[in-house]
N, C-alpha and C positions, 0 to 999 in steps of 0.2 A: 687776651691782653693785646696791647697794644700794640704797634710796630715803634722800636726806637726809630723817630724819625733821622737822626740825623746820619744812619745808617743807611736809612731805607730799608734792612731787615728785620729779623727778631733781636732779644734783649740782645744787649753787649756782653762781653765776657766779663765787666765788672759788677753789672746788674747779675747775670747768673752765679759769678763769684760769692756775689754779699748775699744772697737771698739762699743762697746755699750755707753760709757762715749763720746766716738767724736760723735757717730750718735747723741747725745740729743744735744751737743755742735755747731756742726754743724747745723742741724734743726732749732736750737734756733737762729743760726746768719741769716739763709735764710729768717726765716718768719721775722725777723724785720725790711726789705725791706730798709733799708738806707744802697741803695750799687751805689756803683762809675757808673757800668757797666748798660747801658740802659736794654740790653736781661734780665738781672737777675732780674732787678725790674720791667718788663713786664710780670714775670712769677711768677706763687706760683710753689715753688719744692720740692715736698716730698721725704726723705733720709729714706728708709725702711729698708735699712742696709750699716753695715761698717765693711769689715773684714781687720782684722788684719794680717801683717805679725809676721810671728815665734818669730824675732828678738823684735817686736814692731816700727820699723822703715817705715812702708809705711802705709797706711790707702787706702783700695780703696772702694768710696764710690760708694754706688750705688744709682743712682739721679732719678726720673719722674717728669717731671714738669706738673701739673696738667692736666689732659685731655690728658695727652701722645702724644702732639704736639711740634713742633720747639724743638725735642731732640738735634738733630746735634746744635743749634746754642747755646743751654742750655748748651751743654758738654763743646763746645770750649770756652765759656766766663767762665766757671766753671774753667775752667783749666789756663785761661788767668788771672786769678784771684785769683791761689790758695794758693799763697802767702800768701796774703792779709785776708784769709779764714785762712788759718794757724794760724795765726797770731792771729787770734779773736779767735781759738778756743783753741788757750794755756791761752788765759787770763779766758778763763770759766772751764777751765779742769786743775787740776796742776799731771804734770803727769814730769818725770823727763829730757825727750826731745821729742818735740811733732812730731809726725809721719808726711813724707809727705805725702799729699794728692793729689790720683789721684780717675777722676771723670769715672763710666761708665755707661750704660743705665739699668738701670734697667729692668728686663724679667722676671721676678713675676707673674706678672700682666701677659703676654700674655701666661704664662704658664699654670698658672690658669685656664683663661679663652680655651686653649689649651685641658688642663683636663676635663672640667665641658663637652665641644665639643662632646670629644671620650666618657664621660660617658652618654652622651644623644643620639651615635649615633646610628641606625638603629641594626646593628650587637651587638653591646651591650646588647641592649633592647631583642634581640631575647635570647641571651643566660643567661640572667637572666630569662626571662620567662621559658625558657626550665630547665633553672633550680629548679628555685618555684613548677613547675608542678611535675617533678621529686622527690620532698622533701615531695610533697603531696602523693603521688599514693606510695610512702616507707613505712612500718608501724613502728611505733615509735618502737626505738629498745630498750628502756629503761625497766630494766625490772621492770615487777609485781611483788605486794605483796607477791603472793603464789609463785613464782620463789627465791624470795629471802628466805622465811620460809623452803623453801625445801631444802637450801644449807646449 
């Protein structure tokens, strides 16, 4: 995402506010499973998040549908739909013009599990050892009692 510019950092607290207002919005219409669309109500889909544009005018959510399978067919009926999604999520949200929504894969989850990879791998493991060994065989550089009474 972008950087809000007029801050110079990440979103605003009203962009993360509202985008968090659609995520519960949205979440709440998915799990209630009375949807038109067969793919959407063959799937449970978790919305882990929703950022905001600058303006407050686009929502782009980011969807998993459980077990991290049929993404592609999730996204397309997501988007085939999000109208319709729109629509249900200004009658739970009152916000003063509801953002469009666009749907993309959520990558959390494989980054995570990405992380957790490199922090369990081989090389890792060796340079954290080498480094514990090292922290032991150092003598505590803290000083003593009689060090400090002497100054």
């Amino acid at each position: 995402m972008k950087p809000d510019t007029r801050t110079g950092g990440g979103p605003s607290q009203r962009m993360l506010r509202v985008g968090e207002l659609v995520r519960h919005a949205l979440a709440d219409v998915l799990s209630r499973g009375d949807h038109i669309d067969p793919v959407l109500a063959g799937h449970i889909i978790t919305v882990p998040e929703v950022r905001m544009s600058p303006d407050l005018k686009i929502a782009t959510c980011y969807v998993m549908p459980l077990g991290g399978k049929d993404i592609t067919p999730v996204i397309k009926a997501l988007a085939d739909n999000a109208r319709r999604l729109r629509t249900e999520v200004a009658r739970r949200v009152e916000l003063k013009s509801v953002p469009e929504l666009r749907f993309r894969k959520d990558t959390s989850f494989d980054e995570g599990a990405r992380m957790d990879a490199l922090l369990r791998s081989p090389q890792v493991q060796r340079d954290l050892d080498a480094l514990e060994s090292h922290s032991e065989d150092a003598p505590d550089q803290t000083p003593t009692d009689k060090e400090t009474d002497a100054e």
